[in-house]
C-alpha positions, 0 to 999 in steps of 0.5 A: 418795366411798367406794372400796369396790367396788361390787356387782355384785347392787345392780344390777338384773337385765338382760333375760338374767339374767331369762330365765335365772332364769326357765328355771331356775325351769321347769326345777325345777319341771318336775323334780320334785325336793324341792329343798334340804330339810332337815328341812322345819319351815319349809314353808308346809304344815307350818306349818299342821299338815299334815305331808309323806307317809310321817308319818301317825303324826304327822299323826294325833298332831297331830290328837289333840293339836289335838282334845283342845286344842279339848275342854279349852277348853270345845268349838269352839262356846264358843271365841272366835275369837282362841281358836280362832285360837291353837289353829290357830297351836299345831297348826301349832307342834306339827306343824313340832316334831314333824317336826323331832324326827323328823328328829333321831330320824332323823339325831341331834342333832350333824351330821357335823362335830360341830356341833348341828343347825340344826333344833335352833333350830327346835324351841326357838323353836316349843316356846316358841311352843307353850306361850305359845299354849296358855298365853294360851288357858287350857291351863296346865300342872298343876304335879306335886305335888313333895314332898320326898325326907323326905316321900316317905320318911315316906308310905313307911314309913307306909303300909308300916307299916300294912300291916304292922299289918294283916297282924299284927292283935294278938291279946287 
């Protein structure tokens, strides 16, 4: 048999505690109060692309993005569902990205004691959640022709070259 003291929360409430946490239930909800919210990436409304009052440069951000999404992949009528599906879950991802680099805008990326914020995990998962769903719809991203710093130099000095032929046409 084990010593360790046992848990007064293993036990299951009695009929005062359960009043009690119903009356604090009521009276936060008869407050009005926001309650302990942070950067509110994880509410269920931002989840599902619709941003909190006073973010309408956001909201509409979103929404652009999310409709110019459903044109890429060919028009809402030509999606499958499970495309459409991914398209819902991607807007509610860039919504709670989108707030959550709001609120680092807003607060900076390192809290008072010097650690990086909380939200800053959030933004990684959701980012990399945003680009598997977009990836499986068929909205890969176009890679950047990148060419080296030689050939840069050489289309440089080509073309700078025949601009210069062309301002000093030989004379015969």
């Amino acid at each position: 048999m084990s010593r360790r003291k046992k848990d007064k929360r293993s036990e299951p409430p009695n009929a005062a505690q359960i009043a009690a946490r119903r009356g604090n239930i009521i009276a936060f909800n008869q407050s009005a109060e926001p309650g302990a919210l942070k950067h509110g990436c994880g509410s269920a409304a931002v989840r599902n692309g619709k941003l909190p009052a006073g973010n309408e440069d956001l909201q509409a951000l979103v929404d652009s993005f999310y409709q110019g999404w459903l044109e890429d992949a060919g028009g809402e009528a030509n999606l499958t569902a499970a495309k459409r599906a991914l398209l819902w879950v991607s807007r509610g991802n860039l919504a709670v990205f989108a707030l959550g680099l709001r609120y680092i805008e807003q607060n900076g990326l390192v809290d008072a004691e010097g650690d990086v914020q909380s939200v800053a995990k959030v933004l990684a998962t959701y980012g990399n959640s945003l680009r598997l769903n977009l990836t499986a719809v068929g909205l890969d991203r176009t890679p950047r022709d990148a060419k080296t710093l030689e050939v840069k130099l050489r289309e440089i000095a080509e073309r700078e070259q025949a601009e210069n032929t062309d301002e000093n046409p030989k004379e015969d």
